[in-house]
C-alpha positions as CSV (number, residue, x, y, z in Angstrom):
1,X,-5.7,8.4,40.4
2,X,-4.5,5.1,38.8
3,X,-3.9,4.9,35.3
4,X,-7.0,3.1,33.2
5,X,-6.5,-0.6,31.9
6,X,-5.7,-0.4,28.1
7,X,-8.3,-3.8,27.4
8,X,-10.6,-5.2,25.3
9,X,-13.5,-3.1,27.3
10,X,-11.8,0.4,27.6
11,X,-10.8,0.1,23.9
12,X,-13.8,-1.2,22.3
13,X,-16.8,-0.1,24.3
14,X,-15.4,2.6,26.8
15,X,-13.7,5.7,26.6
16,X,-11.2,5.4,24.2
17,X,-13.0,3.3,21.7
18,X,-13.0,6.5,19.0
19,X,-9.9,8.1,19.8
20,X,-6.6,7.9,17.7
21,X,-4.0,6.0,19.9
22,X,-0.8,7.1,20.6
23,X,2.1,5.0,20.5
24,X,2.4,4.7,24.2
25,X,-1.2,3.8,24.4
26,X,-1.2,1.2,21.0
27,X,2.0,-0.4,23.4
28,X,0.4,-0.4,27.1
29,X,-2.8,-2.2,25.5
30,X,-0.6,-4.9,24.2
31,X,1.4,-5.0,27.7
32,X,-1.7,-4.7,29.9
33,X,-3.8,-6.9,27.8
34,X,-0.8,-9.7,26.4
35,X,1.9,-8.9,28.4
36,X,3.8,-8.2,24.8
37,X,4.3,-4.0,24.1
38,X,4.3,-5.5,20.5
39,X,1.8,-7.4,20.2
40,X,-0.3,-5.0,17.7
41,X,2.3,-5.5,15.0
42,X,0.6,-4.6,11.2
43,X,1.6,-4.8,7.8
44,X,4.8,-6.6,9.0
45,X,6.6,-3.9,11.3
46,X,5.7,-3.5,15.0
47,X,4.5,0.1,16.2
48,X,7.5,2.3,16.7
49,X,7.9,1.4,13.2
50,X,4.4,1.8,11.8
51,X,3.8,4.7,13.7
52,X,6.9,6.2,13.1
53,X,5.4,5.5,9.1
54,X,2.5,7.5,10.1
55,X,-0.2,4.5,10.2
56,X,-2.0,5.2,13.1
57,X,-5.6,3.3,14.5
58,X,-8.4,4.4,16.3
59,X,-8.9,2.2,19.8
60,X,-11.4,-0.2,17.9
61,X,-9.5,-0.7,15.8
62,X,-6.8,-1.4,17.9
63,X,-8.7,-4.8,19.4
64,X,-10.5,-5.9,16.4
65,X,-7.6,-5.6,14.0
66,X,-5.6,-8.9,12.7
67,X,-2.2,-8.6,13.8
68,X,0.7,-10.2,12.0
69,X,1.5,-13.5,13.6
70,X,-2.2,-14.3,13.1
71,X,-2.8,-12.3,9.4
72,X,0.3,-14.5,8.2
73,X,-1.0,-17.7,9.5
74,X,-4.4,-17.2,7.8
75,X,-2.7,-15.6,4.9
76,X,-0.6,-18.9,4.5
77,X,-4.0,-20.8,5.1
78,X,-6.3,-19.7,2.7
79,X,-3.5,-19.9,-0.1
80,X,-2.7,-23.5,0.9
81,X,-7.0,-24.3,-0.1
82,X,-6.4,-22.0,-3.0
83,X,-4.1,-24.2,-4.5
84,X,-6.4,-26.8,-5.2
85,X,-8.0,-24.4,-7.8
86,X,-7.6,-25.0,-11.4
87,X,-4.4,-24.2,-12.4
88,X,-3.5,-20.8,-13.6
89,X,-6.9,-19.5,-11.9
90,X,-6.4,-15.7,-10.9
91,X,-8.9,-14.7,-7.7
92,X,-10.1,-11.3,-6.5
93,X,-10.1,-11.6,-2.4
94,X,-12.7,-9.2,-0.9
95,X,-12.4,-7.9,2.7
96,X,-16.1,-6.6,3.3
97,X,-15.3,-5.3,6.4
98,X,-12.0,-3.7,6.1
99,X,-10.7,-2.0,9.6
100,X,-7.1,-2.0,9.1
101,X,-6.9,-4.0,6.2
102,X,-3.9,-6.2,7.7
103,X,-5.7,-9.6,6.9
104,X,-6.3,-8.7,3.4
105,X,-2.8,-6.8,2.9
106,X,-1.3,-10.2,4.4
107,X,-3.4,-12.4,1.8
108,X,-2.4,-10.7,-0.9
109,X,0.9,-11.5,-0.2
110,X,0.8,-15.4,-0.2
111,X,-2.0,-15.4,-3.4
112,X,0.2,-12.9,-5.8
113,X,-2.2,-14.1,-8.8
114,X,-4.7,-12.0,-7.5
115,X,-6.5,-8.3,-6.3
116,X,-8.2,-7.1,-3.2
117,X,-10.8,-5.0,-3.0
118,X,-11.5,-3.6,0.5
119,X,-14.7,-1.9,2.1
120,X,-15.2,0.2,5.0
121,X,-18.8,1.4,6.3
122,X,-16.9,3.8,8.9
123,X,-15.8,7.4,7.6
124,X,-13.3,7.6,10.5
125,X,-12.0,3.9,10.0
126,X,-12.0,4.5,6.1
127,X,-10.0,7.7,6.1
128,X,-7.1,6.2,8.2
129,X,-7.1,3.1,6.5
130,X,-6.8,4.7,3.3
131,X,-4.1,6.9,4.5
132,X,-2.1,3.8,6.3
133,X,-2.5,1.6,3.0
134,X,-1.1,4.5,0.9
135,X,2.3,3.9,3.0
136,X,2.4,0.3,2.1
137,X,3.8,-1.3,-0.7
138,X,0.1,-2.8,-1.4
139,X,-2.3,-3.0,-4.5
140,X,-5.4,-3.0,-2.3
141,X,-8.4,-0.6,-3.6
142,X,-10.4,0.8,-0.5
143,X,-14.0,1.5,-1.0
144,X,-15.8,3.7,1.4
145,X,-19.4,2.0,2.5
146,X,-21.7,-0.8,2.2
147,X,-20.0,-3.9,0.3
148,X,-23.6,-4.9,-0.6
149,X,-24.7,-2.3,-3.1
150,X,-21.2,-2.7,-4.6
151,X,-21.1,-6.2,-4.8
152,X,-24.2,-6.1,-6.8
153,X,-22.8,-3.5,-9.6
154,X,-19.7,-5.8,-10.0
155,X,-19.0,-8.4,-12.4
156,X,-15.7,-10.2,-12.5
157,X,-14.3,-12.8,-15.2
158,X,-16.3,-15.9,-15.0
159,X,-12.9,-17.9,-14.6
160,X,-11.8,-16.1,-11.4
161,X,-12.3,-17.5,-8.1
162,X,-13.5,-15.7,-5.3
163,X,-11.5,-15.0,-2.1
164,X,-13.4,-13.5,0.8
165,X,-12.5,-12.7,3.8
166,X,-15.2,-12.7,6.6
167,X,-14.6,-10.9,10.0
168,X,-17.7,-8.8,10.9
169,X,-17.4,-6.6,14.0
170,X,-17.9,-9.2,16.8
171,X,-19.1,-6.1,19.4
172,X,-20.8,-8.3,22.0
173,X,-21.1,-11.4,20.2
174,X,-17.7,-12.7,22.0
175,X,-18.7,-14.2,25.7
176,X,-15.3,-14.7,26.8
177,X,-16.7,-17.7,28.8
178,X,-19.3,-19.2,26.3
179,X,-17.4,-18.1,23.3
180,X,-17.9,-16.6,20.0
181,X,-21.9,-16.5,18.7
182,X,-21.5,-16.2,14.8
183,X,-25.3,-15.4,14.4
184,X,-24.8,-11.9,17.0
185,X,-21.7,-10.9,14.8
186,X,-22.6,-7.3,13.1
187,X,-24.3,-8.2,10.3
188,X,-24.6,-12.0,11.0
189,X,-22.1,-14.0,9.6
190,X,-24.7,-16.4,7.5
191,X,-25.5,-13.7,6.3
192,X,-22.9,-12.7,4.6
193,X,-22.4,-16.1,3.7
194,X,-25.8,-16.5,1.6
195,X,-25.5,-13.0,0.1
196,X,-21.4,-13.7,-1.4
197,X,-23.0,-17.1,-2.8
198,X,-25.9,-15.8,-4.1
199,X,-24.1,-13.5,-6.2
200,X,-21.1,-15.0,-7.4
201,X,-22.6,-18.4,-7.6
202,X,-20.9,-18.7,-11.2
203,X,-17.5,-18.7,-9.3
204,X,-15.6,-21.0,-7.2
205,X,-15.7,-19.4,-3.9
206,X,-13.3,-19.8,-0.9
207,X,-14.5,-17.9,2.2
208,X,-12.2,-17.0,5.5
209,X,-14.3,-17.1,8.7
210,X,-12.0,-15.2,11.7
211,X,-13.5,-17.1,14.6
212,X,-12.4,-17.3,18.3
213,X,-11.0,-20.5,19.8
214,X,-14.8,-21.2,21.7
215,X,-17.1,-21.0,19.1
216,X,-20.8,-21.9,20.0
217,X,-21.7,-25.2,19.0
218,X,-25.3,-24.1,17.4
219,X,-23.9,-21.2,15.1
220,X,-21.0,-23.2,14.0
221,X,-23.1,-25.6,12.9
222,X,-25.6,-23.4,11.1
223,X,-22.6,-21.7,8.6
224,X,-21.8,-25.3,8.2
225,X,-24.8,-26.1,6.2
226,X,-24.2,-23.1,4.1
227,X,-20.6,-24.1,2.7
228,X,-20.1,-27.4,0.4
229,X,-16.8,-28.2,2.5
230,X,-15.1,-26.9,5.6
231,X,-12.8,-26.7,8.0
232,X,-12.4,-24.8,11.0
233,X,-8.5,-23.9,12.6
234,X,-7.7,-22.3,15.4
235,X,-3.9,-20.9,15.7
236,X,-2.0,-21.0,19.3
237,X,-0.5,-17.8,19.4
238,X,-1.9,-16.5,22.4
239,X,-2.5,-17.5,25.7
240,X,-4.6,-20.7,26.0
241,X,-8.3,-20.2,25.9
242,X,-7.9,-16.4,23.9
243,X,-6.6,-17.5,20.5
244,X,-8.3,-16.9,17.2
245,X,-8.7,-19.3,13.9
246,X,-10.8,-19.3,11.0
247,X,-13.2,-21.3,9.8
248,X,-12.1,-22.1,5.9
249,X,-15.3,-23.2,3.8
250,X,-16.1,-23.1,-0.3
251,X,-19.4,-22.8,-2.5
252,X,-19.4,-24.7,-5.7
253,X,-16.3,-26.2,-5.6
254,X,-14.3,-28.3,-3.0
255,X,-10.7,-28.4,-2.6
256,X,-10.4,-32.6,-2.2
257,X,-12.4,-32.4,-5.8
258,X,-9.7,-30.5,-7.6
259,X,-6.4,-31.6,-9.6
260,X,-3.3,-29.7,-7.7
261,X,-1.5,-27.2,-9.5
């Protein structure tokens, strides 16, 4: 019997998309998948080291996590638009769908004026996240469940801004071909959209938007009439036609409308 193909498919929708990897599994996913035993390097170490830690990820996880080289980049991103706040403005960034928690641990880190609030609808995602984040040197409080109901009980500072970070599960929403369908996203991504503006409408808001390289034309277009400014980027860190950007948009503010700090 030959040995399975650690991809996107086998990880995500097939057998081992609930299972807790090993270490030899997390690296023959990156080598069969990217050629790179490495490539699902969080929080800043590579595997042996963050398994060696005791972080470990479920096969889902696994594929719809942010690694590094990519958290970084949007990390670096989202603080470069968050500059052209007001000065001396302090933001809470909000990861509604948290998985690992990379992307938010890795914002945090460029936007040090600020706090993240996680939240995971999984159990089994949400206990090892918590227990990987409790590893980290990380201020990052994990809530376990629906970011809607929660959302709607909290009230921050009128003077804060408000980071989010939007990366629903994609599931079957990514047509490698066609590209990435942000209204099939799990919930859809306007969605999200209209519910974070609705409710923090008192606050400048700087969304996030993890999208892949293809994005169809139609659904881009539609969470472009939801956001005041945007701008898409797409980071070449993978093989050409397989790379992922974001989409970086406000409500009720835009950056070129702002004094730098």
């Amino acid at each position: 019997m030959t040995d399975p193909l650690y991809d996107r498919a086998l990880l995500l929708h097939g057998a081992k998309r609930n299972d807790v990897l090993t270490l030899a599994e997390v690296e023959q996913y990156g080598r069969d998948s990217f050629a790179d035993p490495d490539y699902v390097s969080i929080y800043g170490i590579l595997p042996k080291e963050w398994y060696g830690r005791g972080v470990r990820l479920l096969g889902r996880t696994a594929v719809e996590c942010t690694r590094d080289a990519l958290g970084d980049r949007i990390g670096r991103d989202v603080a470069a638009v968050a500059a052209r706040l007001p000065a001396s403005t302090r933001s809470v960034v909000i990861d509604p769908f948290a998985g690992s928690c990379n992307t938010l641990y890795w914002m945090l880190r460029h936007l040090p004026n600020s706090e993240g609030i996680a939240f995971e609808l999984d159990p089994l995602v949400f206990r090892l996240t918590r227990s990987n984040i409790a590893v980290l040197d990380c201020h990052i409080e994990l809530v376990g469940g629906d970011y809607a109901p929660d959302l709607a009980r909290r009230a921050f500072p009128t003077d804060w801004a408000v980071v989010v970070f939007v990366a629903p599960p994609w599931g079957t929403a990514l047509d490698e071909v066609r590209g990435l369908d942000l209204r099939r996203t799990a919930p859809p991504i306007t969605e999200i959209i209209s519910r974070f503006s609705q409710r923090c409408a008192a606050h400048h808001i700087l969304f996030a938007i993890q999208v892949y390289e293809k994005v169809m034309a139609n659904s881009l277009a539609d969470l472009r009439e939801l956001l005041d400014w945007s701008e898409m980027r797409v980071y070449d860190i993978n093989a050409p036609g397989r790379n992922h950007g974001i989409v970086l948009g406000t409500k009720g503010w835009t950056p070129h409308a702002q004094a730098p700090r």
